[in-house]
C-alpha positions as CSV (number, residue, x, y, z in Angstrom):
1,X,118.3,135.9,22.0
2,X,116.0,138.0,24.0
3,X,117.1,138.9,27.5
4,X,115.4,139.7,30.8
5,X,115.1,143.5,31.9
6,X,118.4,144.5,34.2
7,X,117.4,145.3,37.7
8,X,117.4,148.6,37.1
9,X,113.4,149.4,37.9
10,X,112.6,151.0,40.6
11,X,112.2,148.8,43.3
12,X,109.9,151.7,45.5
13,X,108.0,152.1,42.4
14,X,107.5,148.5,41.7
15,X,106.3,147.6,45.4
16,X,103.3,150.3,44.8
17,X,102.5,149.1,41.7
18,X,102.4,145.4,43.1
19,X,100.6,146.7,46.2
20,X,97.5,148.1,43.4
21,X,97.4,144.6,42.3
22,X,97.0,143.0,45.6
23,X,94.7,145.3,47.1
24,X,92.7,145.3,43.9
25,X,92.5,141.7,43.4
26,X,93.6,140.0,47.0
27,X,96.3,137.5,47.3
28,X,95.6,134.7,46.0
29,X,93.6,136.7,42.2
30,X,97.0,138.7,41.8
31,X,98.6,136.0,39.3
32,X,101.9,136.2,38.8
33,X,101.5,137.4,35.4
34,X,99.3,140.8,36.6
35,X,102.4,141.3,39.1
36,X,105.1,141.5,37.0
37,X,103.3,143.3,34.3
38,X,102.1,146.2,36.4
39,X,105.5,146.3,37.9
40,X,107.4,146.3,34.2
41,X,109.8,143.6,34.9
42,X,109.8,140.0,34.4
43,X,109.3,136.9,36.5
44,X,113.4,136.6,36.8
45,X,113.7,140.1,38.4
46,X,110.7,139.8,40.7
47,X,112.0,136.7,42.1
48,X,115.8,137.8,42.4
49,X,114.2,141.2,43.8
50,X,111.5,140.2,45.9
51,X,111.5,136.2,46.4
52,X,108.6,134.6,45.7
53,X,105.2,135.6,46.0
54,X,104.2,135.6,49.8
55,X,108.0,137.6,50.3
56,X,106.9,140.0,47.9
57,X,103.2,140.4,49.7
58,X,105.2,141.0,53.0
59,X,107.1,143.8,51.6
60,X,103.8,145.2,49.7
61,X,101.9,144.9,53.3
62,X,105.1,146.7,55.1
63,X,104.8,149.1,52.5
64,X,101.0,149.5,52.6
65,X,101.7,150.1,56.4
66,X,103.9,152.7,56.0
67,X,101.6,154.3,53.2
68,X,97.8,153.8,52.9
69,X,97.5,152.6,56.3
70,X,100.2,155.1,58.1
71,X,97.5,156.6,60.2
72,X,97.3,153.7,62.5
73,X,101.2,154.7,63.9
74,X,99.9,158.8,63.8
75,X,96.8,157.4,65.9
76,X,98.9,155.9,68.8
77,X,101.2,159.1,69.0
78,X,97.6,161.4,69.7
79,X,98.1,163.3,73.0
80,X,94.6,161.7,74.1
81,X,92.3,158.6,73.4
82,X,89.9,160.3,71.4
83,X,92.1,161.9,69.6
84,X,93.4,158.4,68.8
85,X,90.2,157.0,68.1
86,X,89.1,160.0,65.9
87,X,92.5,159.6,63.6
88,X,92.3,155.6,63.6
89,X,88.0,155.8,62.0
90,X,88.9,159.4,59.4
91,X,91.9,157.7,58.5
92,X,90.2,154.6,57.8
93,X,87.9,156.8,55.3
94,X,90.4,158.3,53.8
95,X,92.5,156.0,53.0
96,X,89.9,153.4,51.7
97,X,88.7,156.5,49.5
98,X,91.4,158.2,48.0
99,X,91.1,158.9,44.4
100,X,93.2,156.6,42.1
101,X,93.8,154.2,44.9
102,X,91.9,150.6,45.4
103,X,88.9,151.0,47.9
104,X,88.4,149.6,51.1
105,X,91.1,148.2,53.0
106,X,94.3,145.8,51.4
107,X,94.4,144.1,55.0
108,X,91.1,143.2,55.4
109,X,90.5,142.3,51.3
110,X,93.9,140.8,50.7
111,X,93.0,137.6,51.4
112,X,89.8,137.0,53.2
113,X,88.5,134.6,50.9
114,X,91.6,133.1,50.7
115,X,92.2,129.1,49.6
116,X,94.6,126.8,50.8
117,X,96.9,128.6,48.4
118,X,96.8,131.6,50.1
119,X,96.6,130.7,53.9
120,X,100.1,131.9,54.3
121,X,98.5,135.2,53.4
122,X,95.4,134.7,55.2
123,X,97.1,134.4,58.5
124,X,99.9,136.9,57.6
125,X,96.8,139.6,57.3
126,X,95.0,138.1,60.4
127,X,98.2,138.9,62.8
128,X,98.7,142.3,61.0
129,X,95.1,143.1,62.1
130,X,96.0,141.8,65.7
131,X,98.8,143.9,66.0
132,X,97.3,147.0,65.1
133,X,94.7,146.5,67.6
134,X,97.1,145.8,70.2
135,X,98.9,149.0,69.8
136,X,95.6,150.9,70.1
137,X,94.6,148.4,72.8
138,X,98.2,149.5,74.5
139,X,97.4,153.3,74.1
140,X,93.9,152.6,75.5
141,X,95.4,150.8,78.8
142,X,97.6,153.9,79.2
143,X,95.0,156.4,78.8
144,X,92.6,154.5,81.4
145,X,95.7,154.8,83.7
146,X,96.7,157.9,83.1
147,X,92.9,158.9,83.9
148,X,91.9,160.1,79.8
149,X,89.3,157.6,80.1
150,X,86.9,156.2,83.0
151,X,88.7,153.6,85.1
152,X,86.2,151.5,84.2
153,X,86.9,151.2,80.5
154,X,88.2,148.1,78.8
155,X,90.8,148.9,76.8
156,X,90.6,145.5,74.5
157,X,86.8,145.8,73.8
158,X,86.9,149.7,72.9
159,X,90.0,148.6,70.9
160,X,87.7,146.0,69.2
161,X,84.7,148.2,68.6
162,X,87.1,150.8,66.5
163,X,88.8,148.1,64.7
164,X,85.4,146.7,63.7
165,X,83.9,150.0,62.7
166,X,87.5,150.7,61.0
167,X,86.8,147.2,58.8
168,X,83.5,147.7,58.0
169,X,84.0,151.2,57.1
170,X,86.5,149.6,54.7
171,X,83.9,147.0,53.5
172,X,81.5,149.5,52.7
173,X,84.5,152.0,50.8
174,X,85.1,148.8,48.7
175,X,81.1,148.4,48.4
176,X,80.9,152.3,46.8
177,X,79.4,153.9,49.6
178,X,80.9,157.2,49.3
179,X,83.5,159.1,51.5
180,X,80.9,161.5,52.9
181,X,78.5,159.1,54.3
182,X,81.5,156.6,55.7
183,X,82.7,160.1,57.1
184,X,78.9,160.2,58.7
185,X,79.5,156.6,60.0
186,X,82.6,157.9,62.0
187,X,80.7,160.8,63.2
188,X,78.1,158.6,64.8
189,X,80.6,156.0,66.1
190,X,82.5,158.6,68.1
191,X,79.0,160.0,70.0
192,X,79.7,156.3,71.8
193,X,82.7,157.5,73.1
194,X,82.8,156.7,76.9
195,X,82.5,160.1,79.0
């Protein structure tokens, strides 16, 4: 009688390997089936590892936060706004370019399109998104007070511009637009930067 594999995989190794299938193939195109295959274990072990398939998309989407998308947390940390803003758009290229990687962005691909089977994921993506800009929008606030930016800057609107630029630079990675004209895009996005 043929047994299941032994949890013995790697689980750090499986959660990338599930994260290439969501990011390639959004929430609700990763079938179970392309899951466990690219992770090398079998529907048993994924459940008693991960839970089902939403748990194991919140772990892939901490994990891509940690990863792919880590440069949102280095933005924050930048000793000044543009600085942040400048880390938050390169990284954005970078990340939604790197060779042997999905392009574009798992967060804004994952699930946009999403059915009613995948609303869980849908909505799980849209407040990821929110919180990111928040914590930009939270660093922006603090630089206005702290006099890095014109007092009259609104910290939720030049939050929102980045983040939209940020996306879209995604959209167009995922479209083939190469890394040197999305790095272009960045380039004239900053000369908006308020003086």
């Amino acid at each position: 009688m043929a047994r299941g594999r032994p949890r013995s995989f790697d689980a750090d190794q499986a959660l990338e390997k599930a994260m290439d299938v969501f990011w390639r193939q959004g929430y609700e195109g990763a079938a179970l089936s392309d899951l466990t295959a690219a992770m090398g274990i079998t529907k048993t072990s994924m459940y008693a590892a991960y839970g089902n398939k939403e748990e194991l998309f919140r772990k892939v989407l901490d994990r891509y936060g940690e990863g792919p998308a880590g440069y949102l947390p280095e933005a924050v940390r930048k000793p000044t706004a543009r600085a942040v803003a400048e880390h938050l758009l390169k990284g954005a290229v970078l990340a939604g370019t790197t060779p042997g990687r999905p392009t574009g962005c798992l967060a804004v691909q994952g699930a946009l399109a999403a059915g009613e089977a995948g609303e869980a994921a849908h909505k799980l993506l849209a407040e990821w998104r929110r919180q990111g800009e928040k914590r930009v929008r939270e660093r922006f606030r603090a630089a206005r007070d702290e006099g890095d930016l014109p007092p009259g800057t609104d910290p939720t609107a030049l939050a929102r511009y980045l983040f939209t630029v940020a996306y879209g630079v995604a959209v167009q990675a995922a479209s083939g637009v190469p890394r040197r004209q999305l790095q272009e895009t960045v380039e004239w996005a900053l000369r908006a930067w308020p003086s």
